[in-house]
N, C-alpha and C positions, 0 to 999 in steps of 0.2 A: 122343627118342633118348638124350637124358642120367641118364635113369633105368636104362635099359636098359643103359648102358654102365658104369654105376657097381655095379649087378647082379650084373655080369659082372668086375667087378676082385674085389670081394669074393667071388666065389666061386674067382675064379681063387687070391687068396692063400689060402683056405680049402683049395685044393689042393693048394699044395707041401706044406703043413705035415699030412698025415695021420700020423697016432701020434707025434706028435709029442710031446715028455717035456712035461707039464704046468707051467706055470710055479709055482715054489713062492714067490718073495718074497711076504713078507706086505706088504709097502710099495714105491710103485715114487714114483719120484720123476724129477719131467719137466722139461725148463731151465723155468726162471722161475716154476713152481705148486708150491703145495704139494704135501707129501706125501699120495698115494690108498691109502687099505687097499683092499686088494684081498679079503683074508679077516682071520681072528686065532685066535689060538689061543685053547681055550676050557677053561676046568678042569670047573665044576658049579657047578648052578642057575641064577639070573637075575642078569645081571652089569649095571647102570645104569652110565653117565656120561652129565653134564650140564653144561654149557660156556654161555660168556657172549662176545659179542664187541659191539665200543661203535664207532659209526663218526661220531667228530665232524667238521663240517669250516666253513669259511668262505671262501665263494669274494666275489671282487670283480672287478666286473664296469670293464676300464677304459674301457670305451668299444664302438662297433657295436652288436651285436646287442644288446635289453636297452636300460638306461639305462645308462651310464658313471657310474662309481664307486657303483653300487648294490652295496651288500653285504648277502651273502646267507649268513645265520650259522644254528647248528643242528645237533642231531642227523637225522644221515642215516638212520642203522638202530641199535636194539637189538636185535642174534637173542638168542633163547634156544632153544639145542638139548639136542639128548636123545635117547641113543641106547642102546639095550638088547638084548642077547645072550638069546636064549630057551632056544638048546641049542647044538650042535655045526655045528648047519647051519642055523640064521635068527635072524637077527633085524632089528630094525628103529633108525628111525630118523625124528625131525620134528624141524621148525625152524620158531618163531614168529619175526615180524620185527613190533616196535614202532616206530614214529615219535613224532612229536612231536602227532600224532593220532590213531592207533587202534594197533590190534594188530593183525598180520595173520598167516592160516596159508601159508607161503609153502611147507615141505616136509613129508610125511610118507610114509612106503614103508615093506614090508616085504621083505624079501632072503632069496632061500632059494639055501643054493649047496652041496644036498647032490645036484644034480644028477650032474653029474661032472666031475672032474679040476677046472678052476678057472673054470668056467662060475658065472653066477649068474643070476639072474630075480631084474627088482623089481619089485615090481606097489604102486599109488598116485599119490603124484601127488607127481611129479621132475620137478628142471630135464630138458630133451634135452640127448641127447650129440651134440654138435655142435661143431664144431671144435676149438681148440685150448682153449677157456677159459670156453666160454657157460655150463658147469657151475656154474662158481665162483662165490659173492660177492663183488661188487667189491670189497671190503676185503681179500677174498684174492689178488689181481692186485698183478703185482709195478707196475705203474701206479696211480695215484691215480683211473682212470676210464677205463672201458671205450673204447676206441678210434673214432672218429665214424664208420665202416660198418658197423659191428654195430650201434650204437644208431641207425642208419637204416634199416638192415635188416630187424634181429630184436629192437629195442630192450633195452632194460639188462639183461634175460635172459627168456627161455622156458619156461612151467613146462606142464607137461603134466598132465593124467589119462590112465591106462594102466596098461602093463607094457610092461619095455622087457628084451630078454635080450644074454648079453654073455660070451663067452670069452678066456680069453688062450692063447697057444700060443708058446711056445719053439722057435725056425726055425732054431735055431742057438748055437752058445754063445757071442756075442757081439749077439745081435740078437732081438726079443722082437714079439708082433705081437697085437693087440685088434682083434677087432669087437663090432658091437653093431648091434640092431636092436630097434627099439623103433615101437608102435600106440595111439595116443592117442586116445578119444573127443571131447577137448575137450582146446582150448591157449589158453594166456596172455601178449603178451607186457607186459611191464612195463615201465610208461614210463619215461626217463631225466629224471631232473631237474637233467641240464646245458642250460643255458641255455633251461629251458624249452620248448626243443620239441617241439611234439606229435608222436604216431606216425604214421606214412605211412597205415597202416591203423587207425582211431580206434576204438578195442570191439570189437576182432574175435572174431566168437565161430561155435562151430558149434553151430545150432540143429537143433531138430527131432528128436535122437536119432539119430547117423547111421547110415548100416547100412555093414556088413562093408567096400564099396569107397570108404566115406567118411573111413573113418579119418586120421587124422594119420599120416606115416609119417613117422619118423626111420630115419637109419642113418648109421654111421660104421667105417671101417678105419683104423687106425694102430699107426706100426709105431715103436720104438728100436732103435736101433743103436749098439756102440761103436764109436768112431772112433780109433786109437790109444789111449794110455793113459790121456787124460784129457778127451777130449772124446764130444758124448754128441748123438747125430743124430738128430731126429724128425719123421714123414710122418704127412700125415692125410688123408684123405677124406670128407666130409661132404655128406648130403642131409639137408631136411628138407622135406615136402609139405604145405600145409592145404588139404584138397579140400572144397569147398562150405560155405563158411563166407560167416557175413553180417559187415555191417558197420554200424556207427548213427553218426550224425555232426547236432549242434545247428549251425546255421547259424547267423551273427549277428543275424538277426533274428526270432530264436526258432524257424523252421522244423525239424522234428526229421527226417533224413532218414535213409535206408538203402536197401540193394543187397543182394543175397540170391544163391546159388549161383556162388559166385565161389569161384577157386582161385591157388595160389601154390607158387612150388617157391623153394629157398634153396637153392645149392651151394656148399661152400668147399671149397678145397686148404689146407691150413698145411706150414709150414715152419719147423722150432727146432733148433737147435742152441747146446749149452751146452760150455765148456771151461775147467779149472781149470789157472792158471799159476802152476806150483811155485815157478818163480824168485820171482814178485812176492806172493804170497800173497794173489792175488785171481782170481776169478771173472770169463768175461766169459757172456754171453746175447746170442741176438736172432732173430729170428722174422719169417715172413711170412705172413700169410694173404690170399687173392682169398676174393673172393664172389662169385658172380651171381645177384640175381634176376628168376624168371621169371613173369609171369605178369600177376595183378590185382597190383598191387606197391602202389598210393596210390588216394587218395581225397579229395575235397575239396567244397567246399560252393561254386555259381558263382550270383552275383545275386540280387537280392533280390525278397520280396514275390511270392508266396513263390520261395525259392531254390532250386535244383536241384542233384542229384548227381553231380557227374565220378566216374568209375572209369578208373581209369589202368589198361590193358592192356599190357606193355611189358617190355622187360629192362633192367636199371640194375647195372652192375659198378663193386665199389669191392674198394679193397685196403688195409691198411695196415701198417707195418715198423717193428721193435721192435729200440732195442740199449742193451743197460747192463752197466755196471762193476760188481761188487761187492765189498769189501772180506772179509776175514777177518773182522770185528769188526762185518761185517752194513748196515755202509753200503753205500750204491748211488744211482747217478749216471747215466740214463737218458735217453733221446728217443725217443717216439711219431709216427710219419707218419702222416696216413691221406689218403687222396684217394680219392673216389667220384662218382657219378653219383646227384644226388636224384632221388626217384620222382616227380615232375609233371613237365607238358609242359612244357619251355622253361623246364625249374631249370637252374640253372649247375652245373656242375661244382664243387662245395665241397672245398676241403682244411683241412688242420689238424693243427698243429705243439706238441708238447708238451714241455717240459724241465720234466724231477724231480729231486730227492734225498729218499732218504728213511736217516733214519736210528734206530736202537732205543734206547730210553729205559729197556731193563729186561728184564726177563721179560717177553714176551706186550705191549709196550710199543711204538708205534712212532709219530715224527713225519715228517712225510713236506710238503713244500715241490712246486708246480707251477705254471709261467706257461705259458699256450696264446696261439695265434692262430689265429684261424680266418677264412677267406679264400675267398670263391664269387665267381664273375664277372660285373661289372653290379651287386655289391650292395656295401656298405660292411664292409671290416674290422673283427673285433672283438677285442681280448683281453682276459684275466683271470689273475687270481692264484689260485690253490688252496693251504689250510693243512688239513691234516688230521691228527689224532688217532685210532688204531689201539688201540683194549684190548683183550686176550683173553685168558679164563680158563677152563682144564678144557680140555674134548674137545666139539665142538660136534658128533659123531657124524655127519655129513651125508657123503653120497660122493662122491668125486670120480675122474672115471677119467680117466688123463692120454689 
């Protein structure tokens, strides 16, 4: 029913808004994300940019989950992106991501948006668009770390193979609206390396070449609005589907397991609203987003010699709520909530509490300070300290749709 109802929104907003004046900003900008090209202007020939982003960090671990005062130092990510203008209406865009062990191909797509009005098609292999921020690189989050229901969820982020298609529409001259809908062959999620936890779903992958009703389906509606003269309101709706996908999981005692023709759905609402205070010369944000998932949701390995495979059938809703200050001069001063429901029988209820600042060192410069707690019931408390270093240089060319 939840497919069919979200179906149904999106074609309903696709309704009010016929001929509707085409949205022209080349740049749209969302509370708390960066700025999204939406198109550019383009003079002749082939136009390169190439960008650099450094994501150092060291967290310490004070205790619970983990060993207490274990610190854990390091580059997180080196992307190098790259993105190139072919004509008037496509071009493209990849993103490497190095660690402190390989190199990896994390983004590459091509973009045609000589479709019409301000529509575009990408076809390759993209994050999904899916709520308010799954697009982004964590370095690009006004947080030091993705929120603890997405990376329970959908982990640190979702890359796809496909093509995903995507308009914007002008509803009004105060109020701006996107969809998108997007068919993946085969998705990815990426694990988080907060606190080492594994993913609910261990290698999930879709085998076998799926056909037509197998596909991945994403899809998202959301909409801006002004709000008075300085505040700036944002709605979102998001699915995403994996239909018949397996799963592979090593047991502790070597056994190598898996479960095959299993399915999953992800839906979020978000909620942001951004407002600039003339008097005091700052910025405030804050945000909410729900999830549910339904379906095959986890996995795990039960007993030994040899050990056998649970699949967790089931739905599990988390949510989490964002509010921070920013200064004129780029400071900002922040708290993350999250509270969910983990995906196994008879997990507790986890939540987890974050306070940040982050402040800029420069051009493209930022340090950024966070102590968390994280809290499930029946199990032991843990917190930690997070220090991180932000460099970024050039145009990292990758897209982001608010």
């Amino acid at each position: 029913m939840i497919p069919l109802r979200l179906a149904s929104l999106i074609a309903l907003g696709l309704v009010l808004v016929p001929g509707a004046i085409a949205f022209q900003e080349r740049y749209v900008t969302s509370p708390g994300m960066p700025d999204s090209p939406i198109t550019e202007s383009y003079a002749h020939g082939l136009e390169l940019e190439l960008g650099l982003a450094v994501d150092l960090r060291s967290r310490i671990h004070l205790g619970g989950f983990g060993r207490g005062g274990e610190i854990d130092a390091g580059l997180e990510a080196a992307d190098v992106g790259a993105r190139a203008r072919f004509n008037r209406d496509l071009w493209g865009f990849v993103l490497v991501e190095g660690t402190e062990h390989d190199l990896t191909l994390r983004q590459a797509a091509l973009v045609y948006e000589g479709l019409s009005g301000s529509s575009y098609l990408r076809l390759g292999y993209l994050p999904i668009d899916f709520g308010k921020q799954m697009q982004a690189r964590p370095y690009e989050l006004p947080y030091p770390e993705r929120p603890g229901v997405l990376r329970a969820y959908l982990g640190d982020q979702v890359l796809g193979m496909g093509v995903s298609y995507g308009d914007v529409f002008a509803t009004g001259k105060s109020s701006t609206l996107r969809a998108s809908l997007g068919l993946f062959t085969n998705t990815k999620r990426l694990s988080s390396p907060v606190e080492g936890r594994p993913l609910a779903l261990p290698e999930l992958e879709v085998t076998d070449g799926p056909r037509i009703d197998e596909l991945a389906l994403n899809a998202r509606i959301t909409g801006l609005v002004d709000v008075g003269s300085n505040g700036l309101f944002q709605w979102g709706i998001s699915a995403h589907s994996v239909p018949d996908f397996s799963v592979y999981l090593t047991a502790d005692d070597g056994t190598r397991l898996s479960a095959g023709h299993l399915e999953q759905w992800v839906y979020g609402i978000d909620l942001t609203f951004g407002l600039d205070t003339e008097s005091s010369h700052a910025s405030w944000s804050t945000g909410w987003e729900g999830l549910l998932a339904d379906g095959s949701i986890g996995a795990r390995a039960l007993g030994a010699g040899p050990a056998t495979l649970e699949v967790v059938d089931d739905q599990a809703f988390g949510q989490y709520l964002w509010l921070e200050r920013q200064t004129r001069s780029g400071r900002a001063l922040g708290a993350v909530y999250s509270s969910f429901e983990q995906t196994l029988p008879g997990s507790p209820l986890e939540t987890e509490l974050s306070f940040y600042f982050s402040r800029p060192l420069g051009q493209g410069s930022t340090l950024r300070f966070q102590i968390s707690h994280r809290d499930a019931e029946g199990e032991e408390s843990s917190e930690r300290i997070l220090i991180q270093w932000i460099g970024l240089a050039g145009q990292l060319g990758h897209a982001l749709d608010w």
